[in-house]
C-alpha positions as YAML, in Angstrom:
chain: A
units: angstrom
residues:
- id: 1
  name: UNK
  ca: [95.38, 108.13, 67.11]
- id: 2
  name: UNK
  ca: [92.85, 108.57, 69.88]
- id: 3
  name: UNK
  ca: [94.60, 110.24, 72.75]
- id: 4
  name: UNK
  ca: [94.41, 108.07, 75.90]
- id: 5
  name: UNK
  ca: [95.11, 109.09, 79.89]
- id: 6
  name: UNK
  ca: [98.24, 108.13, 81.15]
- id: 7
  name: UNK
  ca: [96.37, 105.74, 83.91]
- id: 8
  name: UNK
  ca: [93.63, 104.13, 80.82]
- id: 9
  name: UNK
  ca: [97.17, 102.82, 78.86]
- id: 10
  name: UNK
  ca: [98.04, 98.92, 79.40]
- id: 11
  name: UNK
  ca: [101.53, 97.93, 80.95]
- id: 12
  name: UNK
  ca: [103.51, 96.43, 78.46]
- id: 13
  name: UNK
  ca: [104.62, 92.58, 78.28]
- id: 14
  name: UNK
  ca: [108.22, 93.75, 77.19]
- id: 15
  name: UNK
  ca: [110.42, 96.77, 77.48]
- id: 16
  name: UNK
  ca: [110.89, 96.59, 73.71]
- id: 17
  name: UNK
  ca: [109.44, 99.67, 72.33]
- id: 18
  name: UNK
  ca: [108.18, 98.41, 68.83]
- id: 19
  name: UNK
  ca: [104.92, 96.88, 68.93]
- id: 20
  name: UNK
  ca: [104.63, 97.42, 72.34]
- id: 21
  name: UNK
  ca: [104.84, 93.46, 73.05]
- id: 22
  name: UNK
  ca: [101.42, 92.74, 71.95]
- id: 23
  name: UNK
  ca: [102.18, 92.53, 68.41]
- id: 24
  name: UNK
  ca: [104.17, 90.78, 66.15]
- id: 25
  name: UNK
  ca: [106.98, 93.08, 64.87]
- id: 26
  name: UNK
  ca: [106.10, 92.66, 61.35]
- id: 27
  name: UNK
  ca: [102.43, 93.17, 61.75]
- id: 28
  name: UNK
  ca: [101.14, 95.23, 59.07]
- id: 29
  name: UNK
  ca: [98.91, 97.35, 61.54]
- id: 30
  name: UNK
  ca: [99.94, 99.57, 64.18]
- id: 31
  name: UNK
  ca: [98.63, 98.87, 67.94]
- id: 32
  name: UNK
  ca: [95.60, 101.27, 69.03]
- id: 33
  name: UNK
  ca: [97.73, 102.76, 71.77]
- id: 34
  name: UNK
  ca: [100.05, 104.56, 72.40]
- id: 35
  name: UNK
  ca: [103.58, 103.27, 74.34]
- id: 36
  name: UNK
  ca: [103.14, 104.23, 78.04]
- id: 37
  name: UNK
  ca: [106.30, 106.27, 78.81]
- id: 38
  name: UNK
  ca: [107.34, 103.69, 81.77]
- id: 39
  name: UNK
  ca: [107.28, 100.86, 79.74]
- id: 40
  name: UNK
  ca: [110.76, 100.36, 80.11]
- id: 41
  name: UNK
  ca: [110.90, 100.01, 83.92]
- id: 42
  name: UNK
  ca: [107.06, 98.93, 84.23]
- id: 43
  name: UNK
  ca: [106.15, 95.91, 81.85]
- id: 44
  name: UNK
  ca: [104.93, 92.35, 82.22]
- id: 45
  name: UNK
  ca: [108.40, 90.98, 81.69]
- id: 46
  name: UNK
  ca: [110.30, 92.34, 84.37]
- id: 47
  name: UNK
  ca: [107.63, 91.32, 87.17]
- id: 48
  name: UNK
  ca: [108.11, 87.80, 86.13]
- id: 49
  name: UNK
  ca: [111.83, 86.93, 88.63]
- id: 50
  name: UNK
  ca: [110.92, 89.65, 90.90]
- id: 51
  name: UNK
  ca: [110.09, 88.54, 94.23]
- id: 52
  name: UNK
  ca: [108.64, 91.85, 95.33]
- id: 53
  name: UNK
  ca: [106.52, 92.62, 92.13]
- id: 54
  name: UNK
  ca: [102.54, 92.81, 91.87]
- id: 55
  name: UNK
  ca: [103.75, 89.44, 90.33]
- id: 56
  name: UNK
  ca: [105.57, 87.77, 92.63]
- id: 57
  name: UNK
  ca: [102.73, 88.88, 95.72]
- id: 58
  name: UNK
  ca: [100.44, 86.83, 93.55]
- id: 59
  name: UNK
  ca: [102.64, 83.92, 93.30]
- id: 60
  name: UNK
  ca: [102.87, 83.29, 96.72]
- id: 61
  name: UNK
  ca: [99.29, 84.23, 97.62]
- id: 62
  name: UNK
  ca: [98.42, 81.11, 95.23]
- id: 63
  name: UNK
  ca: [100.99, 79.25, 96.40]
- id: 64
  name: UNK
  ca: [99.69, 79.60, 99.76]
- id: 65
  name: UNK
  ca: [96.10, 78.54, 98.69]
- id: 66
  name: UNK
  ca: [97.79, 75.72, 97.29]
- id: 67
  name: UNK
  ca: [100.14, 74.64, 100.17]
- id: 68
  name: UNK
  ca: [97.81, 75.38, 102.92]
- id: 69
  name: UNK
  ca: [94.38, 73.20, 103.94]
- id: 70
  name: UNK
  ca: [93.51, 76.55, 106.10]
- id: 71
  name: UNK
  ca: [93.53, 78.91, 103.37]
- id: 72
  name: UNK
  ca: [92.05, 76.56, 101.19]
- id: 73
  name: UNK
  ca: [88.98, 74.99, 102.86]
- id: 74
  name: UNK
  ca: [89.16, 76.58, 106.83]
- id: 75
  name: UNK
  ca: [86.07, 78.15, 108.39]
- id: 76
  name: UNK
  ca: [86.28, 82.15, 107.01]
- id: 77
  name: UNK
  ca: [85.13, 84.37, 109.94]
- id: 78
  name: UNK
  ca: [84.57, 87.94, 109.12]
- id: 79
  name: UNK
  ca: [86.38, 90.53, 112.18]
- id: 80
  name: UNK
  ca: [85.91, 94.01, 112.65]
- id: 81
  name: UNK
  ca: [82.74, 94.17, 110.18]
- id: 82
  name: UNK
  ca: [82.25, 97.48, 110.90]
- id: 83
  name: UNK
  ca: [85.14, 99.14, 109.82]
- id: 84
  name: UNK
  ca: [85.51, 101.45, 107.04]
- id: 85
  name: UNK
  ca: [88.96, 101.15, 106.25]
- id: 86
  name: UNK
  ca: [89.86, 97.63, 107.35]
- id: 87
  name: UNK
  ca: [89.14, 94.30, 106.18]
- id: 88
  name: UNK
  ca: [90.14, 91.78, 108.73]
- id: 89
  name: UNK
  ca: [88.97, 87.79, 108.75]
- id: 90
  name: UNK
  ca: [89.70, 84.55, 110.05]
- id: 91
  name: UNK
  ca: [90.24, 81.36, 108.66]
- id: 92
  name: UNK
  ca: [90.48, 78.37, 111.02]
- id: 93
  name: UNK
  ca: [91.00, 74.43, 110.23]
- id: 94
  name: UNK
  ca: [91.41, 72.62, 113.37]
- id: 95
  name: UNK
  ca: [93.79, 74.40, 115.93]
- id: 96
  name: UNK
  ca: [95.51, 76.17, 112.92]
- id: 97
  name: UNK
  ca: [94.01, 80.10, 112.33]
- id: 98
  name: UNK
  ca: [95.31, 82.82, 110.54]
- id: 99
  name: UNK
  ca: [94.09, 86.39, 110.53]
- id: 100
  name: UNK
  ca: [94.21, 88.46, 107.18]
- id: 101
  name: UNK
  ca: [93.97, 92.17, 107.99]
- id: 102
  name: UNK
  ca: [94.19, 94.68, 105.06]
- id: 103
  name: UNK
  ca: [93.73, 98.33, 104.84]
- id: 104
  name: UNK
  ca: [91.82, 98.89, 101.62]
- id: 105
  name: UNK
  ca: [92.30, 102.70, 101.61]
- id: 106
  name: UNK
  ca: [95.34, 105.53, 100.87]
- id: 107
  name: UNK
  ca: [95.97, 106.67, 104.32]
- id: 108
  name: UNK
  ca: [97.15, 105.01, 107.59]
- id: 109
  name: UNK
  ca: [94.65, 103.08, 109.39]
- id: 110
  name: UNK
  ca: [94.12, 101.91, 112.77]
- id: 111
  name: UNK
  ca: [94.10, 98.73, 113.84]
- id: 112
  name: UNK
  ca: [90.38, 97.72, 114.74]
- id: 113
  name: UNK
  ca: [89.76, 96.80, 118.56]
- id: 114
  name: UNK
  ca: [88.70, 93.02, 117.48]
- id: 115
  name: UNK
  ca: [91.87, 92.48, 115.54]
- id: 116
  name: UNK
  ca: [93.86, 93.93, 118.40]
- id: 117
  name: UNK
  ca: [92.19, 91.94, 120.76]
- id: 118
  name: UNK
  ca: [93.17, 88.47, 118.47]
- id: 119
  name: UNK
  ca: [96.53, 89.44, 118.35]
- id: 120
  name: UNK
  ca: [96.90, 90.10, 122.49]
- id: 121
  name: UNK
  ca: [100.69, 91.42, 123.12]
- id: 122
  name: UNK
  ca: [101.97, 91.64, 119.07]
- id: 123
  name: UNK
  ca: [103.28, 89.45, 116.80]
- id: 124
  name: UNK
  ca: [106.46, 88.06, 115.77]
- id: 125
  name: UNK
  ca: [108.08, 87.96, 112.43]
- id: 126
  name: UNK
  ca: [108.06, 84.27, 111.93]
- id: 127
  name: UNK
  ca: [104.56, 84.53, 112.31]
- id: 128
  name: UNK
  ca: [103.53, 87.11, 109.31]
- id: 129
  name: UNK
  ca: [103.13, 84.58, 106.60]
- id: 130
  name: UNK
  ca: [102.81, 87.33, 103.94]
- id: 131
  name: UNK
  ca: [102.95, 91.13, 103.79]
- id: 132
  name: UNK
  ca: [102.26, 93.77, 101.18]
- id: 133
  name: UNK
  ca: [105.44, 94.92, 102.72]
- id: 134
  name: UNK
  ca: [107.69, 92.26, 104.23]
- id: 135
  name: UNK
  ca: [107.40, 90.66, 107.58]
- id: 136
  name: UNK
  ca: [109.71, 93.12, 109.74]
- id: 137
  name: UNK
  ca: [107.11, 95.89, 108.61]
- id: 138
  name: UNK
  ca: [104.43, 93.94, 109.33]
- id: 139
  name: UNK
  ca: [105.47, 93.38, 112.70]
- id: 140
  name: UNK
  ca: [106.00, 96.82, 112.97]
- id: 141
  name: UNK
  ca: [102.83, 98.03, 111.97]
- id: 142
  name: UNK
  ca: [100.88, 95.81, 114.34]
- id: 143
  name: UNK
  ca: [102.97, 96.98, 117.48]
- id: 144
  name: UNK
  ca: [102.32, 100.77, 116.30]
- id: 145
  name: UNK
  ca: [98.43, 99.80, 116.01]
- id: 146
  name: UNK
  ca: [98.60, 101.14, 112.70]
- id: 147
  name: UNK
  ca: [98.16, 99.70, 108.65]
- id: 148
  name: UNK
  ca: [100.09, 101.65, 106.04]
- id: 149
  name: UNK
  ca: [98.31, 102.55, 103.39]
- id: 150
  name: UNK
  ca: [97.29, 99.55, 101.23]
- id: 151
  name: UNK
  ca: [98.88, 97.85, 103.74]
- id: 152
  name: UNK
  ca: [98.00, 93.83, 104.01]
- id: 153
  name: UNK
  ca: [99.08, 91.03, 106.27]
- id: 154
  name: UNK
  ca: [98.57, 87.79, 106.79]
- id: 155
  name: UNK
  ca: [99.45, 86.27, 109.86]
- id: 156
  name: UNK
  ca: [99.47, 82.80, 112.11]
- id: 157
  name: UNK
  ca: [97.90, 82.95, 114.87]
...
């Protein structure tokens, strides 16, 4: 069997071991790679009724698309565009505007004078709509000035 790196193997669908999930147990062939050794805590199946998996953040990001004319279809207005670490926009349907402000690096970053400037005195938690985090962290982050690393938010202005 070819020997793959740890981070080139494929999360499993299940956390049964034989087959790996993608084939049938009775399959005559065996699968091309090997059984990453997580696949009991990390696999496909487990994300699906967890509200705080990779999963479950996609879920509600498409549920907001879906639910909300202003993520949808609003005017997208890029902030910040010359930052290195953040990525910060606007997206505006009538009087309603969020601001989407991610760090897209692995270290802490500040928060950009434009999006500061948008956001005045802070934010409260009823208005982060969705965090890579959750919304108390969010809120957190924006009074520090700061983005975790990886750290997203989206919030109403």
């Amino acid at each position: 069997m070819k020997r793959v790196a740890y981070e080139e193997m494929v999360a499993q669908f299940t956390r049964v071991l034989e087959k790996h999930g993608f084939t049938p147990a009775d399959a005559a062939t065996e699968p091309w790679i090997g059984v990453n050794p997580n696949h009991v805590e990390i696999n496909a199946a487990e994300e699906f009724d967890d509200p705080d998996s990779v999963y479950g953040f996609y879920k509600k990001l498409i549920a907001m698309r879906h639910d909300s004319a202003t993520v949808a279809t609003g005017e997208w207005n890029l902030v910040a565009a010359d930052s290195e670490q953040v990525y910060a926009f606007t997206r505006t349907s009538g009087d309603d505007t969020i601001l989407v402000v991610v760090n897209l690096t692995d270290r802490s970053a500040g928060l950009p004078g434009e999006v500061a400037e948008l956001l005045g005195d802070g934010v409260a938690e009823s208005q982060i709509l969705l965090s890579t985090y959750d919304a108390v962290h969010g809120v957190k982050s924006i009074a520090r000035g700061e983005l975790a690393r990886w750290e997203g938010v989206v919030i109403q202005l």
